[in-house]
N, C-alpha and C positions, 0 to 999 in steps of 0.2 A: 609353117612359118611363125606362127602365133607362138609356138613353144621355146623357141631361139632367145628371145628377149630373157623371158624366167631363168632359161637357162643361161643364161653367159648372168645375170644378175645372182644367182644362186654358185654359182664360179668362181666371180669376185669376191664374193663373201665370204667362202670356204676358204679363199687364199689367203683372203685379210686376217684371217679367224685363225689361221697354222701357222700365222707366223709366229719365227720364234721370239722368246722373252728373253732380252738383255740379261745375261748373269751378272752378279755382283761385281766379280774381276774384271770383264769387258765392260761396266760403267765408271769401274775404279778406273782404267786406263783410258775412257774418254773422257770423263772431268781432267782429269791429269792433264793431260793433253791441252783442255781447254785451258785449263790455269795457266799453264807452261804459256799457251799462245797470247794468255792477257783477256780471252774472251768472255771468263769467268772468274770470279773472285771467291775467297772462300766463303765469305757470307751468302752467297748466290746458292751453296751446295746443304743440305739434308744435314744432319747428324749424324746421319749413316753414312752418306756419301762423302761425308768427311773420313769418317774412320776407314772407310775404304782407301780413299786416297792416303790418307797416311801409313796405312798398312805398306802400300802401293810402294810409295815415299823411300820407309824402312829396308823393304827387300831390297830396290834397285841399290841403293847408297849401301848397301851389305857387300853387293857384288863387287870382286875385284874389278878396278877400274883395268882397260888395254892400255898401254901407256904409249904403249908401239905406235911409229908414224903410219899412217893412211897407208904408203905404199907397199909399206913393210908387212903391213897386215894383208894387204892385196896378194904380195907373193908366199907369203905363207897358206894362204888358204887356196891358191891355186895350185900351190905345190901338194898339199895336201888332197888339190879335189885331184890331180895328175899320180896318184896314188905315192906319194910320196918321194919318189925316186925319179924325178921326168930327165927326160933324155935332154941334149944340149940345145934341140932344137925349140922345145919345148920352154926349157929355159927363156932362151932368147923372146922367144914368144911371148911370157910369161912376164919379163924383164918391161916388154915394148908394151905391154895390155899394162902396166901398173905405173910406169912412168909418169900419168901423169895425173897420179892420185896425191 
C-alpha cells in the first residue's frame, strides 16, 4: 500500500513530462485565432509569434477564396463524398440535408 502513492506520483510526472511541445504552426494558428477573437493584440505576441502569424496571415489570403453559396458547396461535397454520380434518390436526399445551409 505504501508503494501506490510514489507510484501514481511518479505517473503524473511522466505524463506531465511527455507531453507534447506546441509546434510553431499550431502556435501560429492559436494566436491567430486569438487575434481574430480580439483576445489578443499584436503587441501581446513575441517577434516570433508575430512572424509566425503573419506567415500564417500570407498563406490563408494566398488561397483561392470558395465564392460558392454555403448550400452549394454542401451539395457538391456530398455528391462528391456519394462518389460522384449518386442516384435520384440520393440526390433528393442530398438536396433536403443542404437546404438549409
Amino acid at each position: 500500500m505504501r508503494f501506490i502513492v510514489p507510484v501514481a506520483v511518479a505517473a503524473m510526472l511522466f505524463a506531465a513530462g511527455s507531453a507534447r511541445a506546441e509546434t510553431p504552426a499550431e502556435r501560429a494558428k492559436r494566436n491567430y485565432e486569438l487575434l481574430l477573437r480580439g483576445e489578443k493584440q499584436l503587441r501581446d505576441l513575441s517577434p516570433a509569434e508575430r512572424a509566425e502569424v503573419s506567415r500564417l496571415d500570407q498563406l490563408l489570403r494566398a488561397q483561392p477564396r470558395d465564392t460558392r453559396p454555403a448550400a452549394q458547396r454542401c451539395r457538391d461535397e456530398e455528391i462528391e463524398r456519394a462518389g460522384g454520380s449518386p442516384s435520384e434518390l440520393e440526390l433528393r436526399i442530398i438536396g433536403l440535408k443542404c437546404s438549409q445551409r
